[in-house]
Structures are given as C-alpha cells and as structure tokens.
C-alpha positions as CSV (number, residue, x, y, z in Angstrom):
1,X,1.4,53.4,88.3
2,X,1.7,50.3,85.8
3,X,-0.8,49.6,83.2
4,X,-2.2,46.0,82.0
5,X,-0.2,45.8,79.1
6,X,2.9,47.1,80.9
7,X,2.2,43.9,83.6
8,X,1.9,41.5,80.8
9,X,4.5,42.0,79.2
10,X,6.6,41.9,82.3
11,X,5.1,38.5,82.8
12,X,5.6,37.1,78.8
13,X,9.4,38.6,79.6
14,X,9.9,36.5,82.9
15,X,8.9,33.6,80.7
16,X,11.0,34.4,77.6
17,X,14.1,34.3,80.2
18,X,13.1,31.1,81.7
19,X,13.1,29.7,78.5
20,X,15.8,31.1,76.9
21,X,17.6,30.0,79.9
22,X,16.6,26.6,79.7
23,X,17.2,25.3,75.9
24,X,20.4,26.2,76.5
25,X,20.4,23.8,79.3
26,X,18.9,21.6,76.9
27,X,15.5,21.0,77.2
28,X,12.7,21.2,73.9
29,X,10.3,24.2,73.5
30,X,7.7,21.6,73.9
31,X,8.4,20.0,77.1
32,X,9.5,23.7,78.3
33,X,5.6,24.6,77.2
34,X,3.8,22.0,79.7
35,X,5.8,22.0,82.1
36,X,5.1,26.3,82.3
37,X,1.2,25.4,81.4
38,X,1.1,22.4,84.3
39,X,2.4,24.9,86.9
40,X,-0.6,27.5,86.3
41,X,1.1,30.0,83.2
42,X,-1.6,31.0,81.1
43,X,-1.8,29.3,77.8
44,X,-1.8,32.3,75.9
45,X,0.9,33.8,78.0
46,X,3.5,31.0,77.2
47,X,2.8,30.8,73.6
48,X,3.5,34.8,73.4
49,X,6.7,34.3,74.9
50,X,7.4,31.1,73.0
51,X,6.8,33.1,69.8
52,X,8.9,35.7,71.1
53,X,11.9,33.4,72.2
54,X,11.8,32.2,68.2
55,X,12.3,35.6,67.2
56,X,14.8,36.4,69.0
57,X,17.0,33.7,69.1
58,X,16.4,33.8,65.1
59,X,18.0,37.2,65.0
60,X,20.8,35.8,67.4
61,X,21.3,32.7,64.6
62,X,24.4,33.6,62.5
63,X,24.3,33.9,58.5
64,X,25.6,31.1,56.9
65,X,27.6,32.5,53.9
66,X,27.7,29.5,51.6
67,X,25.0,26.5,51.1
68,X,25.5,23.5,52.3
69,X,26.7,21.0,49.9
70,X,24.3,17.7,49.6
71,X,25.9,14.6,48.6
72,X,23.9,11.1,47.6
73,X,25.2,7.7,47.0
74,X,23.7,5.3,44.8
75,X,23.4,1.4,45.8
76,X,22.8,-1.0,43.3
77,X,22.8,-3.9,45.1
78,X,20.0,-4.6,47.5
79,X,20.8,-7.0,50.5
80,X,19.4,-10.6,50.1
81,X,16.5,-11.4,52.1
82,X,16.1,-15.0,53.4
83,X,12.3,-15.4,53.0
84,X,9.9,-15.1,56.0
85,X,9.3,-18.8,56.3
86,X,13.2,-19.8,56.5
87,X,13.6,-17.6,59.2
88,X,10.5,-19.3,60.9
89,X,12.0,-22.6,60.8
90,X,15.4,-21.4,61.0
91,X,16.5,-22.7,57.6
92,X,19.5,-21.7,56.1
C-alpha cells in the first residue's frame, strides 16, 4: 500500500516529465506553468516540479571550461537628428 507522500511525488514526477518533455519542444517554463494550472494541476504541485525540472536540468548543463570573452565598441559619433518640427513639416 502507497503512502501520501509516495502519491505526490508520483504526481510532481508526471509533471517534471511533461515539462522536461516540452521545453525541448520549445515552449517557456512560464506558459508550460498555466497551461498545467488552467487544466486543474495544483499550484503547489507545478511549482515543486518546476523547481525540480531547474535542478535537474542544471546538473544536466555542461561546464564551460573558459569565460566568455566580452568585447565593447566605442562610437564617437552620434547620428544627426533632424529636429521634431522638420519632420512635422517634412523639411529637409
């Protein structure tokens, strides 16, 4: 005979698949959340498998083994404006 706890998390697991599942078809976490809490899912519920889906895909994440380098570029020279009422008159 089950217990409670062995029930719910049973249910969270069905819910970490579905997601897992489907942000690799694409979709966000976020639009993944409503649509599970529209259709009836337990708020609680889907934010413990959400939580769960982040730490596992985290472990699945690979090391990067060097930083990433950050470039900047400097501009000087700002583009000329035409001033608001030229362009309401459509001068110049």
């Amino acid at each position: 005979m089950r217990t409670k706890n062995q029930y719910e998390s049973e249910y969270i697991r069905k819910i970490v698949e579905y997601l897992k599942k489907n942000l690799k078809k694409g979709y966000t976490l976020e639009s993944l959340k409503w649509a599970l809490i529209n259709q009836g899912y337990s708020r609680i519920s889907v934010n413990k498998a959400i939580e769960q889906v982040n730490k596992e895909l985290s472990q699945e994440a690979p090391i990067l083994e060097e930083k990433p380098k950050i470039t900047h570029e400097i501009i000087t020279e700002e583009p000329k404006k035409k001033p608001w009422w030229k362009k309401l008159f459509g001068l110049d």
